[in-house]
C-alpha positions in Angstrom: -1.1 11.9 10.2 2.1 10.5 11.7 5.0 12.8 11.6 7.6 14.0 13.9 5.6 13.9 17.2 4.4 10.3 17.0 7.8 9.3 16.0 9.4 10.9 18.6 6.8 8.6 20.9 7.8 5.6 19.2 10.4 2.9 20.7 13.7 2.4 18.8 12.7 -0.9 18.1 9.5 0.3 16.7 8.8 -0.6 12.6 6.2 1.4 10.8 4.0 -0.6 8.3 1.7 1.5 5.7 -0.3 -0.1 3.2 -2.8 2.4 3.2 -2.7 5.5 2.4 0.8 7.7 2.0 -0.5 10.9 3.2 -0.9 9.3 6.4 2.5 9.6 7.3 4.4 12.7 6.5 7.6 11.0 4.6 10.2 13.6 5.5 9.7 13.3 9.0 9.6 9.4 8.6 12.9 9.7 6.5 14.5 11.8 9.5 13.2 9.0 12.0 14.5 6.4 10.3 18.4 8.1 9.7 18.8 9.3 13.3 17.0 6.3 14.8 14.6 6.7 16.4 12.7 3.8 15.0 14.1 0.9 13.4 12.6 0.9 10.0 9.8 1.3 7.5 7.9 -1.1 5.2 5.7 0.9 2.8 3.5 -0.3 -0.3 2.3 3.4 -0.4 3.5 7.1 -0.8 2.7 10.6 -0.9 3.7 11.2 -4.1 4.1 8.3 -6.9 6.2 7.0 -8.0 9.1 8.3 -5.4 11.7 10.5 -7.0 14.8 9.2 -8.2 16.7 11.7 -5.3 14.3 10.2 -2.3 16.1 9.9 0.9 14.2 6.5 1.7 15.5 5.0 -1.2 19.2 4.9 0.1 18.2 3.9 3.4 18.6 -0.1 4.5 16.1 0.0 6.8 13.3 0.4 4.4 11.3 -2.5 2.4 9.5 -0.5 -0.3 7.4 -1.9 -2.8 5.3 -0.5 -5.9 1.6 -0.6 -4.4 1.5 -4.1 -5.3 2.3 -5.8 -2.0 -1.3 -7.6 -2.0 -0.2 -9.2 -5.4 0.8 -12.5 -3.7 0.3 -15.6 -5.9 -3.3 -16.4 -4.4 -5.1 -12.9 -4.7 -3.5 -13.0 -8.2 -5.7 -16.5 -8.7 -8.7 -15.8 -6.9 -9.1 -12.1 -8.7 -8.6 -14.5 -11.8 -11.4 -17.0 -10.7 -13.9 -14.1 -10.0 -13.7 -12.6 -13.1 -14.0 -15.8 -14.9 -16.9 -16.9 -12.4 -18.7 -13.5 -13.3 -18.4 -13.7 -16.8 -20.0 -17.0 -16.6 -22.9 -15.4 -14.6 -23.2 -12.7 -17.2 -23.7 -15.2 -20.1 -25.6 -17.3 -17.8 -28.0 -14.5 -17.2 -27.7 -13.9 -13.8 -24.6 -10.9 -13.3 -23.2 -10.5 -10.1 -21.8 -7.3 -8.3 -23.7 -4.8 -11.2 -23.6 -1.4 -9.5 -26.0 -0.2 -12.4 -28.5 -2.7 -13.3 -30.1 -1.0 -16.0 -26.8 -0.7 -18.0 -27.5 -4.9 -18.4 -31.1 -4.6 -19.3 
């Protein structure tokens, strides 16, 4: 968990980055980091709680880039997720399924 301590190790300069998980970083502490500065900013794909309340502090803040839990949705995962369901439905009608976690659902 990264809360008030670690912040409080961080450089000014310092941005956090969190695609993970939103637990991982307690997001009042992070919010309290970010308006007194004692880092620079914040980009986060995740969060503890989704969506984020209407009455979050990060959502006034400038120094924050915060995006739905899509950030991976760039134009080529979008077309290679696209391509690997095509190329497994091909291998499905083609008799030979790929990635089956249960093989005698196929049987």
């Amino acid at each position: 968990l990264i809360g008030e301590k670690e912040f409080s190790l961080m450089k000014p300069t310092a941005i956090i980055i969190n695609t993970a998980r939103g637990s991982i970083i307690d997001q009042g502490a992070l919010a309290d980091a970010l308006i007194e500065g004692k880092i620079a900013g914040a980009g986060l794909d995740v969060f503890d709680k989704e969506p984020l309340l209407s009455d979050d502090p990060l959502l006034k803040l400038n120094n924050v880039v915060l995006t739905p839990h899509n950030a991976g949705m760039t134009p080529e995962t979008i077309e290679k997720g696209a391509q690997m369901a095509v190329d497994n439905i091909i291998n499905y009608l083609q008799g030979s399924p790929t990635h089956v976690v249960n093989q005698k659902v196929i049987r």
